[in-house]
Structure formats: structure tokens, C-alpha cells
ZAMARGU-4260 file (C-alpha; in steps of 0.2 Angstrom, whole numbers, plus 5000, padded with zeros to 4 digits):
<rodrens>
0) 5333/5465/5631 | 5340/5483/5631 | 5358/5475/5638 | 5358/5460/5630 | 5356/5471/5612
5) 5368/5480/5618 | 5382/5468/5620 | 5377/5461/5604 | 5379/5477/5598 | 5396/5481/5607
10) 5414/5484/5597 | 5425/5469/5596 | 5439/5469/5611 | 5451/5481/5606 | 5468/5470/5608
15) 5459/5456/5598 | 5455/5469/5584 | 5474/5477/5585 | 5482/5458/5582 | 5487/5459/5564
20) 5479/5448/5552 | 5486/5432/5543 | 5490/5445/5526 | 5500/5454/5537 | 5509/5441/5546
25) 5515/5435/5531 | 5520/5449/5524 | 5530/5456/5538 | 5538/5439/5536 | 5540/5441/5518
30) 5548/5461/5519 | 5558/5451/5534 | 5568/5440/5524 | 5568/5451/5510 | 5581/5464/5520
35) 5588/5451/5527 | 5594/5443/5512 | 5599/5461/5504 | 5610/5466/5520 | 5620/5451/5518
40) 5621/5455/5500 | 5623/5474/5501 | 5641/5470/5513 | 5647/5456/5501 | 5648/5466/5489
45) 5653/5480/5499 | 5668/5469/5508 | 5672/5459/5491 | 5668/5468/5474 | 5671/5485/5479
50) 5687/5478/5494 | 5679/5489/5507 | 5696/5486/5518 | 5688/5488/5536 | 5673/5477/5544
55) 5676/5487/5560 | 5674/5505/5551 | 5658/5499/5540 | 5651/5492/5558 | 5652/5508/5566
60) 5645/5517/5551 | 5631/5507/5553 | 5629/5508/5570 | 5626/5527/5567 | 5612/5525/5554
65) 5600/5514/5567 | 5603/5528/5580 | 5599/5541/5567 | 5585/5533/5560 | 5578/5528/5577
70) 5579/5542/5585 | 5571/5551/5571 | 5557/5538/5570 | 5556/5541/5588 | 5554/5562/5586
75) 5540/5559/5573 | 5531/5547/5585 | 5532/5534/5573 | 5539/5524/5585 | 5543/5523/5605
80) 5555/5519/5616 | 5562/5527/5633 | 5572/5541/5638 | 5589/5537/5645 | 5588/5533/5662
85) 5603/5529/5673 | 5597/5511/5677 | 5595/5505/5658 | 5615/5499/5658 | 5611/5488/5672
90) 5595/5481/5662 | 5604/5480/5646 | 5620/5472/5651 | 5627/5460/5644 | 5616/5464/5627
95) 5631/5479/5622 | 5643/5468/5622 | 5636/5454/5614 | 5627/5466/5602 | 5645/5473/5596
100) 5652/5454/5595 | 5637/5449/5583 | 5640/5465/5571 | 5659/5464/5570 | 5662/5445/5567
105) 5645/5445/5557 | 5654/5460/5546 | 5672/5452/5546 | 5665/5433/5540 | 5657/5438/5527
110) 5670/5447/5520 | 5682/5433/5523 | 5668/5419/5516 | 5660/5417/5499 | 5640/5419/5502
115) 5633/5402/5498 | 5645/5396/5513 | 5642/5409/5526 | 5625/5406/5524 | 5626/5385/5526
120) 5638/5389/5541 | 5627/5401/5549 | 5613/5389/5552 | 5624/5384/5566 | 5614/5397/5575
125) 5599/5387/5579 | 5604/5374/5589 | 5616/5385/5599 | 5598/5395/5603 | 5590/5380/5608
130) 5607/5373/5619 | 5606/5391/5627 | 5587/5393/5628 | 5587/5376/5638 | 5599/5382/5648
135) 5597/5400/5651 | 5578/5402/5650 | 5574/5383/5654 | 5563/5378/5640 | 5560/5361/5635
140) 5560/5355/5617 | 5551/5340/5609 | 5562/5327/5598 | 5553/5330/5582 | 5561/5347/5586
145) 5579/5342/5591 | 5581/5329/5575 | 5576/5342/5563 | 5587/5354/5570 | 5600/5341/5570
150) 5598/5336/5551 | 5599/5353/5547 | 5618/5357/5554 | 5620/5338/5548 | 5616/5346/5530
155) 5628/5361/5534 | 5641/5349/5538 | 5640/5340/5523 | 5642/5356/5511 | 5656/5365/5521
160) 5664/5349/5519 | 5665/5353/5499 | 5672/5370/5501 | 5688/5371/5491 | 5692/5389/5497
165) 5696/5384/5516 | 5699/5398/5525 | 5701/5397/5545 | 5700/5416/5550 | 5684/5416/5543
170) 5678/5400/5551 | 5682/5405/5569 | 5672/5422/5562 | 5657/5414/5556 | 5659/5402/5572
175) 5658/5417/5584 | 5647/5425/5573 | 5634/5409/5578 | 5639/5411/5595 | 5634/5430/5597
180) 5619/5429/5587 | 5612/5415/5597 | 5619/5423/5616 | 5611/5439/5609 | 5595/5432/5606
185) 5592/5423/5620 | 5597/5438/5633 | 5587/5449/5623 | 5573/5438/5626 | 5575/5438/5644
190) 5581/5456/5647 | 5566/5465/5635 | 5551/5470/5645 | 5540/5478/5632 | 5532/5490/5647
195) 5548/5494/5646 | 5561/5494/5635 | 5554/5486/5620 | 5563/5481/5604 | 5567/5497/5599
200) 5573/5503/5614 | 5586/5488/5616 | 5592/5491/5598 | 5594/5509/5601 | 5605/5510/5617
205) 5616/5494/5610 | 5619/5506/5598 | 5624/5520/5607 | 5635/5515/5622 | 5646/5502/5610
210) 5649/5518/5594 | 5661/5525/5606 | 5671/5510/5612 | 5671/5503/5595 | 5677/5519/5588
215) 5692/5519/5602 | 5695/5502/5597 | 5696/5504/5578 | 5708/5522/5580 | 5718/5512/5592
220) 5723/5498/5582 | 5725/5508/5565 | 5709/5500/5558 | 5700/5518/5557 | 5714/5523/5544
225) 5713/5509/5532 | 5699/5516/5520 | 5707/5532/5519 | 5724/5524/5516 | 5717/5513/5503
230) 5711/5527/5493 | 5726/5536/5494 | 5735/5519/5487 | 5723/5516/5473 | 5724/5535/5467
235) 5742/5534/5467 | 5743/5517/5459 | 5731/5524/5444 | 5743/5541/5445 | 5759/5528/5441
240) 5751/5521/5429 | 5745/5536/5422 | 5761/5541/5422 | 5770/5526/5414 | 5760/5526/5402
245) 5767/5545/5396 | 5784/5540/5398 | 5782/5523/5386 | 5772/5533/5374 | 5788/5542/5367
250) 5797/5526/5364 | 5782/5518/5355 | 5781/5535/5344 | 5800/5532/5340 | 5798/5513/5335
255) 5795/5518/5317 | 5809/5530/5316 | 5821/5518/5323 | 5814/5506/5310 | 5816/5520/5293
260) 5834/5519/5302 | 5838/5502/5301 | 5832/5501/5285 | 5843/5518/5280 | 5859/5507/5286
265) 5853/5491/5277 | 5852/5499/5260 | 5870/5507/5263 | 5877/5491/5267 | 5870/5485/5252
270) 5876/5500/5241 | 5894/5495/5246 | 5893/5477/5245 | 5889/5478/5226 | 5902/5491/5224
275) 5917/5481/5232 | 5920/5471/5218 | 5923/5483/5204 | 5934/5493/5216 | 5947/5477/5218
280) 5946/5473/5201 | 5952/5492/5197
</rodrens>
């Protein structure tokens, strides 16, 4: 009796107690699609109203921030992930590469694409995971599955048919954009070992071995001088204009002068026009 109130007695399994509870799913999911939706956002406007000039430049800036952040999560022990270890390139690869191809184009499309189409077009993603799923990590789908998925690129069709602004260059983006995203998730879903690695982890060192070769690849093809060169254009353009508007400023202080002129040489005219007659007849 002694043992049996005992285990009546006992704690709860601790992994049943650690899963989170359906509040917290929710919320997560919630928080999720909020900064989701607020990225996008945040680099429309970045790329668009404020004609940020380089995707490649704001990518890398980017990928700086999530190894800052990580890492310091990482010194606080807020999070955990492993030290670098010689045979990590080989568990990651191809993720780096894949990782780098999803950030550019993603950057570069939505600069190119209002946000209402780079949304419809990016739902192309999910049946390029389940093609790639299916045949990478050889899942199996039921058809209630594979119509819905079907009806919604069918949809997505239908509204990038409507698109008056057609632009190609950010098509084939948004397109590889799809292609990368699904290729990325997939991979990480087979190369991810959370003994190992874990989700922080593979974001972390995707991070840090592509900063270097995306930094070598924006200096080499002029793309890392762009924002400092389109400053320099805008300061001078307003410095012009500055400028011309000093030197028309004299002329438009002189219009009434010019006009008391006018009027000076009008009267005179006038003066000797009524005079001419009694000159000839004397």
C-alpha cells in the first residue's frame, strides 16, 4: 500500500510536463506570423519607399545581426548550440548554400514585386516541399492533401494572371526564392539532429560561413558600393538644387524692376507720341 501510494503520489513524467500547452502553441504560432509578416514588411519598405539600392548589402547586414544575437543568446545561456567543430561543414552542407540563395533572391523579389503578389506567388513554396519531401525524404501524402495544395497554387495562378505591373526579373526571383525555401526546408529537416546541432545551431553557422563569400561577392561586383554611392548622388542632387535655387532667386528679385522699366519706357513713348503733332504743325 506504502508503494502503491507512492506512485499515486509520484510527479508527473517530466517530458510530458515540459511539452508546452495548447495557449502556448497558439501563441508561438500567433508571435510566428506576426514577425513574419513584419519582416516582409520592414524590407519593402526598406527596398521600395526608402530605395535601399542593394538586396545583397541589406542580406549581409542581416546575416550579421542573427550571428550577433545568437551568439549572445548563446553566452547568456539563453540558448544552446555547439561549439565549431571541424566536421560541422560536412553535416551542414548543402544548407549554406541554399541558405544564402533563399536570403538573396527572398531580398531581391521583394524589392522588384509589389507585396500582395510576392505573397500569392510565394505560396508556390508548398507544393515544391511536398514534390521534394516525396522525393528526398520519401513521405507519402493523402489526396485530400495534394488537391488542397493544388487549389491553392491554382488560386495563385489566378491572381498573378491580374498583375498589370509584369515584371520578369522579379518572377524568376520569387520563382528561385520558392525553390530555395522549399530545398532549404527539406535539407534542414534531414541534416538537423537536435543531439546535435539543433535549429539554432544550423541558423547560426549558415550564417557565418556564407557572411564572408557573400561579402567577396557584393565588393566584387560593385554591389557593396551602391548605398554609399547613392547617398553621395542624393546629397549632391539636393546640393544642385540648393544651389539653383540661389542663382534663380536674383532673377525673380529683379522681375519687378524690369517691370517699373518697362513701364518707365512706355510712358516716354507716350510723352513723344502726344508731342509729335504740335512739333509738325510748328
Amino acid at each position: 500500500m506504502t508503494a502503491g501510494r507512492q506512485a499515486e503520489g509520484a510527479d508527473p513524467d517530466p517530458a510530458s510536463a515540459r511539452l508546452p500547452s495548447r495557449v502556448a502553441k497558439l501563441l508561438s504560432a500567433l508571435f510566428y506570423g506576426t514577425c513574419s509578416f513584419l519582416i516582409v514588411l520592414v524590407n519593402k519598405a526598406l527596398l521600395t519607399t526608402y530605395r535601399f539600392p542593394s538586396p545583397i548589402f541589406l542580406g549581409i547586414g542581416q546575416m550579421a545581426a542573427t550571428i550577433m544575437i545568437l551568439y549572445i543568446s548563446k553566452l547568456n545561456k539563453i540558448i544552446h548550440f555547439p561549439d565549431f567543430d571541424k566536421k560541422i561543414p560536412v553535416k551542414l552542407f548543402p544548407l549554406p548554400l541554399l541558405y544564402v540563395g533563399n536570403h538573396i533572391s527572398g531580398l531581391s523579389s521583394t524589392s522588384k514585386l509589389s507585396l500582395p503578389m510576392f505573397t500569392v506567388l510565394r505560396k508556390f513554396t508548398i507544393p515544391l516541399t511536398l514534390l521534394l519531401e516525396t522525393i528526398i525524404l520519401g513521405k507519402q501524402y493523402s489526396l485530400n492533401i495534394i488537391v488542397s495544395v493544388f487549389t491553392i497554387v491554382l488560386g495563385a495562378f489566378i491572381a498573378a494572371g491580374s498583375d498589370l505591373a509584369f515584371n520578369l526579373e522579379g518572377y524568376i526571383f520569387v520563382f528561385l526564392n520558392d525553390i530555395f525555401t522549399a530545398a532549404n526546408g527539406v535539407y534542414t529537416k534531414q541534416k538537423m539532429d537536435p543531439k546535435e546541432l539543433g535549429k539554432y545551431g544550423v541558423l547560426f553557422y549558415n550564417a557565418c560561413f556564407m557572411i564572408i563569400p557573400t561579402l567577396v561577392i557584393s565588393v566584387s561586383t560593385g554591389d557593396l558600393r551602391q548605398p554609399t554611392s547613392e547617398r553621395g548622388n542624393r546629397s549632391r542632387g539636393v546640393r544642385e538644387e540648393e544651389a539653383g535655387s540661389q542663382r534663380r532667386s536674383p532673377m525673380r528679385d529683379s522681375f519687378p524692376e524690369r517691370r517699373d522699366h518697362a513701364l518707365s519706357r512706355r510712358q516716354v513713348l507716350n510723352d513723344c507720341a502726344t508731342q509729335a503733332p504740335g512739333l509738325w504743325a510748328s
